[in-house]
VEXGU-7133 format. One line per field, with one value per residue (C-alpha): x, y, z. Coordinates in steps of 0.25 Angstrom, whole numbers. Example, Ala and Ser with C-alpha at 12.3 -4.5 7.8 and 13.67 -1.06 7.14 Angstrom:
xx 49 | 55
yy -18 | -4
zz 31 | 29
***
This chain:
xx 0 | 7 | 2 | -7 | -15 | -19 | -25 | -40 | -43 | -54 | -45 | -41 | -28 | -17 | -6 | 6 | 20 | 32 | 37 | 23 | 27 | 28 | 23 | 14 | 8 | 6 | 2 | -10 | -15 | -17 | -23 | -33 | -36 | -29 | -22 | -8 | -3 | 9 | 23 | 32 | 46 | 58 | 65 | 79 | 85 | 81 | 90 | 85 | 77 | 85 | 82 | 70 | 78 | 78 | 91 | 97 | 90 | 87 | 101
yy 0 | 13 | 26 | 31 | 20 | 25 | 37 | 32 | 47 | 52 | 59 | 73 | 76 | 64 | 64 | 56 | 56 | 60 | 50 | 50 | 62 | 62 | 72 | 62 | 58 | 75 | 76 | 63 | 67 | 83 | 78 | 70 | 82 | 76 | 84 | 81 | 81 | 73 | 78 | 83 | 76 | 86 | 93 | 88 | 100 | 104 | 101 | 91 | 96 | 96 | 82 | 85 | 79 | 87 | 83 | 91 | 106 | 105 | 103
zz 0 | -3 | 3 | -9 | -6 | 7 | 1 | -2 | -9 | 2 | 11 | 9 | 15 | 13 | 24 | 23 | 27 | 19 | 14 | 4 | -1 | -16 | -26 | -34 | -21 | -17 | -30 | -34 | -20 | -24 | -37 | -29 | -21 | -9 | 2 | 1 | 16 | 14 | 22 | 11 | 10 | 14 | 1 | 0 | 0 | 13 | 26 | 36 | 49 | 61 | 70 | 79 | 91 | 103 | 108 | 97 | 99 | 113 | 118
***
C-alpha cells in the first residue's frame, strides 16, 4: 500500500510528513481540489538547524 492510496478523495486537507513531499504528489492533490498540508522538504542549499538539545545553549 503506498501513501496515495490512503487518500479515499473525501477529505479536504491531506497532511502527511515530509518524506511525502513530492511535487507530483502537491500537484494531482491541488488539481483534485485538495488542501495540500504536507511538510516541505528542507532546500539543499540552506545550512542545518542547530540541535534542539539543551545541554548545548543552556550551558
Amino acid at each position: 500500500m503506498t501513501v496515495d492510496d490512503l487518500v479515499r478523495g473525501d477529505e479536504k486537507p491531506v497532511r502527511a510528513d515530509a518524506a511525502y513531499d513530492t511535487h507530483a504528489r502537491r500537484t494531482r492533490l491541488k488539481s483534485e481540489g485538495k488542501k495540500v498540508r504536507i511538510a516541505r522538504r528542507p532546500a539543499s542549499n540552506h545550512p542545518e538547524l542547530p540541535s534542539r538539545n539543551c545541554q548545548e545553549f543552556c550551558a
